[in-house]
VEXPABA-369450 format. One line per field, with one value per atom (N, C-alpha, C, O): residue number from 1; residue in one letter; atom name; y, x, z. Coordinates in nm, 4 decimals. Layout:
<nodes>
nr <- c(NUM; ...)
rest <- c(A; ...)
atom <- c(CA; ...)
Y <- c(Y; ...)
X <- c(X; ...)
Z <- c(Z; ...)
</nodes>
This chain:
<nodes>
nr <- c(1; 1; 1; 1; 2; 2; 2; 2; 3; 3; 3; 3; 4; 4; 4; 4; 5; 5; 5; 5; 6; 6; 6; 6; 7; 7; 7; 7; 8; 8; 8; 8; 9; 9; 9; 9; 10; 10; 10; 10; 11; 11; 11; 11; 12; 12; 12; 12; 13; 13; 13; 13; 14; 14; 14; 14; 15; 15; 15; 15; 16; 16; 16; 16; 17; 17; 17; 17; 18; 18; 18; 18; 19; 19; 19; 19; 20; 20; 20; 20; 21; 21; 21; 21; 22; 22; 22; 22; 23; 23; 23; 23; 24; 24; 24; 24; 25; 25; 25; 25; 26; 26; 26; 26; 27; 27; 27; 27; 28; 28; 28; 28; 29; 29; 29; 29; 30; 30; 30; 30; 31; 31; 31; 31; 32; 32; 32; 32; 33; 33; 33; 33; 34; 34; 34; 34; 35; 35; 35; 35; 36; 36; 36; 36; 37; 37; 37; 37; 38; 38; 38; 38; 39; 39; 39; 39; 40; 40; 40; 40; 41; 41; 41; 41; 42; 42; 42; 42; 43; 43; 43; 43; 44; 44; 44; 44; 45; 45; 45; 45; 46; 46; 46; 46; 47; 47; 47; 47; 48; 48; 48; 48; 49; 49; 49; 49; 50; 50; 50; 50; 51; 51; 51; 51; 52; 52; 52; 52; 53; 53; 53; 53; 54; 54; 54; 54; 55; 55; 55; 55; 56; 56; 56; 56; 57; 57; 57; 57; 58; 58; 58; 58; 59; 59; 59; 59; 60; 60; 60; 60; 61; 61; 61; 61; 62; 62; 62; 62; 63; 63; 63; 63; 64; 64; 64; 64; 65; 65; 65; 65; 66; 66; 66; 66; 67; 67; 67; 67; 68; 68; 68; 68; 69; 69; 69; 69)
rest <- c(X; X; X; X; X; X; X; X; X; X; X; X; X; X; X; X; X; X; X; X; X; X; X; X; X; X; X; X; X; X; X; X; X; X; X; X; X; X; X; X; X; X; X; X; X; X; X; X; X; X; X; X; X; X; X; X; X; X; X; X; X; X; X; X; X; X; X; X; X; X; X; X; X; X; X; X; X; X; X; X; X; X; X; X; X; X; X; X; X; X; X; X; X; X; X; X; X; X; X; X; X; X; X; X; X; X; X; X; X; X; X; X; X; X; X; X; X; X; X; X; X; X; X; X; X; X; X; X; X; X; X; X; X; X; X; X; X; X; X; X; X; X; X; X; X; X; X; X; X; X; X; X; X; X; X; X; X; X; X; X; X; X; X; X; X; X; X; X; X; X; X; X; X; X; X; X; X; X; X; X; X; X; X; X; X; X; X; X; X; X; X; X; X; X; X; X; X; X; X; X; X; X; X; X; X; X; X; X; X; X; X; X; X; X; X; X; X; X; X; X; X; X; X; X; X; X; X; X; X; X; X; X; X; X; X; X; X; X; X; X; X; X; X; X; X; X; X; X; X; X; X; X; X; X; X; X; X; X; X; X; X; X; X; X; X; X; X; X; X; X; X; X; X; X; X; X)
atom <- c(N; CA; C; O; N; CA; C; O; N; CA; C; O; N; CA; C; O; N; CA; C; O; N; CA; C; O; N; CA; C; O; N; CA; C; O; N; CA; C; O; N; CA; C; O; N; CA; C; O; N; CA; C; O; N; CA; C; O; N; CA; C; O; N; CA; C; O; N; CA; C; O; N; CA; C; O; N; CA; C; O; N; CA; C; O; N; CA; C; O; N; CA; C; O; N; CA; C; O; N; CA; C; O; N; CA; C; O; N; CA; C; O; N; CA; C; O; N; CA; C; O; N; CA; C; O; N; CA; C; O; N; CA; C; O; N; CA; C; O; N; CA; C; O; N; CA; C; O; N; CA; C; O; N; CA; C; O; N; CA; C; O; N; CA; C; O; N; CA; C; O; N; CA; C; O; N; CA; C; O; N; CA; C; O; N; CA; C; O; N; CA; C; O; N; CA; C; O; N; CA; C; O; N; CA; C; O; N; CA; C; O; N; CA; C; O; N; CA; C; O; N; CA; C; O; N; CA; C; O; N; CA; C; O; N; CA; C; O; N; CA; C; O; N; CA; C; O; N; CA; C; O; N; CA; C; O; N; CA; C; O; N; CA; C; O; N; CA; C; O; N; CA; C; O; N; CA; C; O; N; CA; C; O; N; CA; C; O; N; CA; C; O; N; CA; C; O; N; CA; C; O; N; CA; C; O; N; CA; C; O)
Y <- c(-3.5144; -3.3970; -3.3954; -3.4816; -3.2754; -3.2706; -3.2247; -3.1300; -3.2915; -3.2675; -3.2024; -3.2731; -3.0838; -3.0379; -3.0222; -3.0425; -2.9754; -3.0150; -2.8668; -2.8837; -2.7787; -2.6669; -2.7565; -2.7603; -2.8267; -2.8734; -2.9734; -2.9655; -3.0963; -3.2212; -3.1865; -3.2735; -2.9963; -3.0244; -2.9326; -2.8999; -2.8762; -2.7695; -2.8436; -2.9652; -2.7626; -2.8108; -2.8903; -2.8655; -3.0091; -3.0406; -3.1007; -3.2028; -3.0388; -3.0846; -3.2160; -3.2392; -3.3037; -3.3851; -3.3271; -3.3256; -3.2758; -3.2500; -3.3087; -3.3402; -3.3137; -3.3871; -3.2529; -3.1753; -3.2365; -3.1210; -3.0121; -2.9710; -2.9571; -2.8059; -2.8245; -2.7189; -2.9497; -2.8806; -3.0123; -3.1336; -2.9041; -2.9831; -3.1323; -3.1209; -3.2520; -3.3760; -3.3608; -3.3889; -3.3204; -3.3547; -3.2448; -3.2121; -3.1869; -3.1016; -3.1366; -3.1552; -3.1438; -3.2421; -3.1482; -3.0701; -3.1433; -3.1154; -3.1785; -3.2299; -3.1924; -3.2856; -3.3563; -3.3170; -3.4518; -3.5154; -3.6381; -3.7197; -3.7085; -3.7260; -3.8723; -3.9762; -3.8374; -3.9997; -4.0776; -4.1871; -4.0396; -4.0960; -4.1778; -4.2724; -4.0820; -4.1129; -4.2392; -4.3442; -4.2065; -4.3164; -4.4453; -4.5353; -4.4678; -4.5485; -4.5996; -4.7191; -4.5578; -4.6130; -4.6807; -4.8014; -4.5828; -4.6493; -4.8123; -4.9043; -4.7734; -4.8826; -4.9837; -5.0860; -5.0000; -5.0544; -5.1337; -5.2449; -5.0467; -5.1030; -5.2043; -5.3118; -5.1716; -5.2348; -5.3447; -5.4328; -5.3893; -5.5689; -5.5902; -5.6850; -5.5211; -5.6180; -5.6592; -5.7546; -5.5900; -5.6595; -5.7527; -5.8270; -5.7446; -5.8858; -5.9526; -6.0387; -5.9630; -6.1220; -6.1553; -6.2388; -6.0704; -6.1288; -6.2149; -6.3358; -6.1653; -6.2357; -6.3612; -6.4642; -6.3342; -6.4760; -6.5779; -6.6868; -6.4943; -6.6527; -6.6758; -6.7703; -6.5749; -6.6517; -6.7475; -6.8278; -6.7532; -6.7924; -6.9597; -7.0593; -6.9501; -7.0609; -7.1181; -7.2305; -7.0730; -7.1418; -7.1365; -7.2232; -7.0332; -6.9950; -6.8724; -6.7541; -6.9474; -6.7981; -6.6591; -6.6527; -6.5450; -6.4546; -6.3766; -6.3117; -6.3594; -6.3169; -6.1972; -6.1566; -6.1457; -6.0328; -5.8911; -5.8917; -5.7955; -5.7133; -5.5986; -5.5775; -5.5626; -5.4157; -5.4481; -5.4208; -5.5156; -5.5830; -5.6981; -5.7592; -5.7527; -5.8695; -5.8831; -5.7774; -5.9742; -6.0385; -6.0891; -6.0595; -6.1283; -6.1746; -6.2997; -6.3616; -6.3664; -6.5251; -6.5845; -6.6944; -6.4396; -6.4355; -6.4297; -6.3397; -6.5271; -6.5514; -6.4613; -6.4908; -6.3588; -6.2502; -6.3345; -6.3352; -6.4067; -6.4980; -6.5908; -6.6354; -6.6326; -6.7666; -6.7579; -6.8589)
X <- c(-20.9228; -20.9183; -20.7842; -20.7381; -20.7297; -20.5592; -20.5776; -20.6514; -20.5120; -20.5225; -20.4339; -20.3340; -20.3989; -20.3245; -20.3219; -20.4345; -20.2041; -20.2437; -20.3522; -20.4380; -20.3444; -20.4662; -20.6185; -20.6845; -20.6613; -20.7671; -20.7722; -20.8647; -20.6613; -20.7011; -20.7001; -20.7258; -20.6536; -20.6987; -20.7914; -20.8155; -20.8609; -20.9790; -21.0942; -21.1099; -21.1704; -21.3346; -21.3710; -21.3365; -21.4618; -21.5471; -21.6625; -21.6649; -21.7774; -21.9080; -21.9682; -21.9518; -22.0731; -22.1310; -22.2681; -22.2779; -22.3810; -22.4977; -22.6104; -22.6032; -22.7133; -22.8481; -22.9346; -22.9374; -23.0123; -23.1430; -23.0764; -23.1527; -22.9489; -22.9259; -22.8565; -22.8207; -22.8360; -22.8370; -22.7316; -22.7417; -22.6271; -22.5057; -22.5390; -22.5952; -22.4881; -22.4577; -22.3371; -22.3411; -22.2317; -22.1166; -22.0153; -22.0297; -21.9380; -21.7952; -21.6730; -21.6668; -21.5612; -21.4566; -21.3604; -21.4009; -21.2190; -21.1151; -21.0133; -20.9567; -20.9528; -20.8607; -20.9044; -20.9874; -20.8568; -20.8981; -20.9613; -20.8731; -21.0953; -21.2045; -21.1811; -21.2096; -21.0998; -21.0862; -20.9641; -20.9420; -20.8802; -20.7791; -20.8472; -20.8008; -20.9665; -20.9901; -21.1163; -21.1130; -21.2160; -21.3203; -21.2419; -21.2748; -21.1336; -21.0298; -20.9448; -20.9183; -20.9071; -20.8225; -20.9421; -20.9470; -21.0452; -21.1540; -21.1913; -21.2220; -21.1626; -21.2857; -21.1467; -21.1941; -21.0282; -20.9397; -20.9873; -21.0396; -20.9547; -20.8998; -21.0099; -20.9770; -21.1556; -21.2548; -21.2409; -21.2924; -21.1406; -21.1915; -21.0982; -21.1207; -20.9730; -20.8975; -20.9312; -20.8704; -21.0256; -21.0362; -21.1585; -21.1894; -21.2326; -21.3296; -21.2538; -21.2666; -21.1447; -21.0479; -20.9553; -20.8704; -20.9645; -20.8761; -21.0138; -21.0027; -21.1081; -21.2253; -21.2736; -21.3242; -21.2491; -21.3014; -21.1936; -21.2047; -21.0752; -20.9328; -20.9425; -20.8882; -21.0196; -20.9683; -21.0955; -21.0970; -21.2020; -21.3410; -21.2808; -21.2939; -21.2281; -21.1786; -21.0470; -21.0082; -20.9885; -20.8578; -20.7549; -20.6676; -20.7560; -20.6230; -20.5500; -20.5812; -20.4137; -20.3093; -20.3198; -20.2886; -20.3577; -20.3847; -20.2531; -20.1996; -20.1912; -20.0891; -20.0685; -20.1442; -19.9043; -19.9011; -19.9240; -19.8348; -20.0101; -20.0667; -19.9591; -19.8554; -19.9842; -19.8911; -19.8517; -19.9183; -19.7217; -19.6584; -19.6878; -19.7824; -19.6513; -19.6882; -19.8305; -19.8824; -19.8954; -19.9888; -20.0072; -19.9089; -20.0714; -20.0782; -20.0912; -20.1270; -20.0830; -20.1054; -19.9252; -19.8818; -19.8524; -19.7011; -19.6114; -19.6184; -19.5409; -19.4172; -19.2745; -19.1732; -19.3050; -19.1761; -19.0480; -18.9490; -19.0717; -18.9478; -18.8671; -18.7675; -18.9152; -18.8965; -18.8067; -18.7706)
Z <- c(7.0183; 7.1028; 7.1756; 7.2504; 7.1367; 7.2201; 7.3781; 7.4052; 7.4720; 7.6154; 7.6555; 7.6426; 7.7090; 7.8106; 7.9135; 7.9589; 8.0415; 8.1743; 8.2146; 8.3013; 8.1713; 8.1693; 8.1757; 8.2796; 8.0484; 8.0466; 8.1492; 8.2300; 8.1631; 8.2159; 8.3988; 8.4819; 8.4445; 8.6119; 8.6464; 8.7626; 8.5201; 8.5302; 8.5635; 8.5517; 8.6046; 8.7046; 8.5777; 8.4622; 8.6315; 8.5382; 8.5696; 8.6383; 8.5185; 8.5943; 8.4760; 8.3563; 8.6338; 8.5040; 8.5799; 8.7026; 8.4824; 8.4666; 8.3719; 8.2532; 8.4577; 8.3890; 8.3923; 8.4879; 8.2599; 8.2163; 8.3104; 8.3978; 8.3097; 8.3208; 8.4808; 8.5328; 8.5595; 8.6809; 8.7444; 8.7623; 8.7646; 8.8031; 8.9278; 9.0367; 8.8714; 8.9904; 9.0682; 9.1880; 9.0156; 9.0474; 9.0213; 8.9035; 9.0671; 9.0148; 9.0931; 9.2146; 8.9910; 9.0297; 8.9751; 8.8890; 9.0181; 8.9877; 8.9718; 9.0683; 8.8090; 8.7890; 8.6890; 8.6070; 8.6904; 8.5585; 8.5641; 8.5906; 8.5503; 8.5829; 8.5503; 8.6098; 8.3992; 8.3453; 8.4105; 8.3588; 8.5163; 8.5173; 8.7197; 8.7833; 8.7540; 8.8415; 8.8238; 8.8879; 8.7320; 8.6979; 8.6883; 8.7655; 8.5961; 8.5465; 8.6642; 8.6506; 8.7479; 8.8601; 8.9348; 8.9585; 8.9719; 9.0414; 9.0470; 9.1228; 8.8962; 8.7891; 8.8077; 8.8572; 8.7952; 8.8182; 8.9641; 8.9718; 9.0693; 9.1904; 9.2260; 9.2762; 9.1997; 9.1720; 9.1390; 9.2079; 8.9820; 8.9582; 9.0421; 9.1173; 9.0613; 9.1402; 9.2931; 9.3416; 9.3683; 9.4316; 9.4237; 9.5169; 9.2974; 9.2649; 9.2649; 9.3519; 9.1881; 9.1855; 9.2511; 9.2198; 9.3851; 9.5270; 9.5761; 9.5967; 9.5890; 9.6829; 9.5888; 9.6334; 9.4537; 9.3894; 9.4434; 9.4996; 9.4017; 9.4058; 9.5712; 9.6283; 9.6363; 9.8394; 9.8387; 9.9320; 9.7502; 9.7331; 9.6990; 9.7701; 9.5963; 9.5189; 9.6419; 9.6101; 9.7469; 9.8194; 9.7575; 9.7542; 9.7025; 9.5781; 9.6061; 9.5925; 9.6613; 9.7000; 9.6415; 9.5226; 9.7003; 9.6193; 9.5446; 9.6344; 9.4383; 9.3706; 9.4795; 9.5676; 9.4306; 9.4844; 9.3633; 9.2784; 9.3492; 9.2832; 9.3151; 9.2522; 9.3735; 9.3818; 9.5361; 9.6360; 9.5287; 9.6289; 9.7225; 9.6730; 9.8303; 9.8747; 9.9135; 9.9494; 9.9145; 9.9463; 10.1295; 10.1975; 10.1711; 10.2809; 10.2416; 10.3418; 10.1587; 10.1359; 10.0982; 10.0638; 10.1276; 10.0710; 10.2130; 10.2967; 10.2178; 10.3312; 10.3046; 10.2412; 10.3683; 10.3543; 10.3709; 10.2977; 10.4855; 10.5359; 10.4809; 10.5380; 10.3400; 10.2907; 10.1975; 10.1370)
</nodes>
């Protein structure tokens, strides 16, 4: 299925037996997907602080990271 930006920021409903849950604008998969992203990453900040393990820096420094050094 070819995507354009017409289709990917038009309404899009998700519905069960006829009767809308949800209507969203934009593009649905890029938001489930980031969601679903930001999600493990922060499972595996709380596992590695779980474990006493410096947490990497992900999308810039960390607080387990010495700006100063």
């Amino acid at each position: 299925m070819k995507m354009d930006d017409a289709r990917l920021t038009s309404m899009w409903s998700l519905t069960r037996k006829g009767k809308v849950l949800m209507s969203v604008r934009g593009s649905i998969h890029s938001l489930i997907l980031m969601n679903h992203n930001y999600h493990h990453r922060g499972q595996l900040s709380v596992y590695l602080r779980m474990l006493d393990v410096p947490v990497p820096s992900i999308y810039g420094p960390s607080a387990d990271e010495n700006p100063f050094a």
